[in-house]
Every structure is written in C-alpha cells, then in structure tokens.
N, C-alpha and C positions, 0 to 999 in steps of 0.2 A: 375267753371266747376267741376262736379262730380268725381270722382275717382272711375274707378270700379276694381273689383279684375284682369283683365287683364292687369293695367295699372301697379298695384302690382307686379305681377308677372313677365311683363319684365322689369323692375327696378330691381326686384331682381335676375332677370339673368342676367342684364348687370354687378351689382356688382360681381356674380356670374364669369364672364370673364372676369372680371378687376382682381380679385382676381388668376385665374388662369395663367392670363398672367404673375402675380407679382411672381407666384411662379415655373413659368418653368422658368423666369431671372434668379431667385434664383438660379436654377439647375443649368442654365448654365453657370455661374457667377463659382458655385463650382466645374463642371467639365472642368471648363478652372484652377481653381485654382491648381486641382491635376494635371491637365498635364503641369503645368509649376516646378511641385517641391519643391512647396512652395508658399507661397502667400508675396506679396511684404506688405509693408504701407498701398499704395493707392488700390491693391487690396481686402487685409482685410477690408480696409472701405466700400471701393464698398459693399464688399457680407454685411456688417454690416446694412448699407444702406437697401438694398436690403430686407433683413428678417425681417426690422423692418417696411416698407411700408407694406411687406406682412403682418404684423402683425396687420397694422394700417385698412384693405382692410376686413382682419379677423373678427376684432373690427367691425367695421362698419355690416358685414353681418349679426353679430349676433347680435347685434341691431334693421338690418333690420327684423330677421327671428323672432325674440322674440314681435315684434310689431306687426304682420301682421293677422290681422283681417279674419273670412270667405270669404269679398269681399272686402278688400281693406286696408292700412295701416293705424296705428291711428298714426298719424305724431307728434301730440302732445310728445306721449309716445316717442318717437322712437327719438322725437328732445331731452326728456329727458335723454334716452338712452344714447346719442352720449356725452350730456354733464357728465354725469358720467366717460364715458371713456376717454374722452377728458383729464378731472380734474384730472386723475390716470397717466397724462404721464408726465414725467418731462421736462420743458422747455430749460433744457439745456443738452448737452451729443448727443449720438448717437440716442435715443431714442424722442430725440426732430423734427426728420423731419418726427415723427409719426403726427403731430397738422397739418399740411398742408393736408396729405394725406386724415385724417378724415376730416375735413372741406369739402374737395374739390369732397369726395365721397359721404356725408352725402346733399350735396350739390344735386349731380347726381341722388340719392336718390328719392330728394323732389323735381327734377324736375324745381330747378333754376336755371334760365340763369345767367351767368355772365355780 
C-alpha cells in the first residue's frame, strides 16, 4: 500500500504528542521535585529518566523531519537515520533507556505492529 504525504504527516504528529507528552512529565516531575526541597535518589533518576526518553522522542522527530519527502517519508533514509542515532547512545548508564524509546517510536513511525 501506497504512503501518501497524509499518512506522513499524522505520523509525524503522533510523534509530535508523544514528544510533548514526554516533556510536560518532564515539568512536572521538576516541579514536584522543587516543592519537596530537594530531590531524593529515586527522584533524581525519575527526572533522569524522564529527559533522556524526552531526548530519545527528540532524536526520533528529527529523523522523522529530516527524512520527509513533498508526499510522503523515504523510510529507507529515516531507518538509516534512527540507526545513526541509535549507535551514538550508550548501552549502559542512564542514557541507555534511550534504545528502547527510539526503537519503539521509530517503530510507530514506520507503522509497525508489534
């Protein structure tokens, strides 16, 4: 089946509210963090967490935006895309529950079912 640039385009607004979603958490993650007076262990990783998904949502858009054709995405480029950013994240640390994130959007993306 054909891909036309509409299909593109709410793709890339779905990422577009996945991304937004990831970064009002963000906020509110930080303005729970000020009104407790400090942030605990498990808070800090939360928000840790939290900016690095958003980061991973980030990654993926501008992927999506950098690939996207007059009528519709070259999926090719845009699978090469994700694998560039993918290979720049480290697999271990805080920065590692960014491989899931990108997967799972790059995924939503290109419109496959799990």
């Amino acid at each position: 089946m054909a891909r036309d640039g509409s299909d593109s385009a709410w793709r890339a607004a779905e990422v577009e509210k996945k991304a937004a979603e990831l970064l009002s958490q963000a906020a509110l993650l930080h303005r729970e963090l000020a009104g407790l007076g400090g942030p605990t262990a498990r808070e800090s990783d939360e928000v840790a967490e939290a900016n690095e998904r958003t980061e991973a949502v980030r990654s993926v858009l501008i992927a999506l935006l950098s690939t996207l054709g007059p009528r519709a995405i070259n999926r090719q480029a845009f699978q090469e895309a994700v694998r560039k950013v993918a290979a720049g994240v480290p697999d271990k640390g805080p920065q590692a529950v960014r491989h899931a994130v990108i997967f799972e959007e790059a995924r939503r993306v290109l419109g496959v079912r799990a």
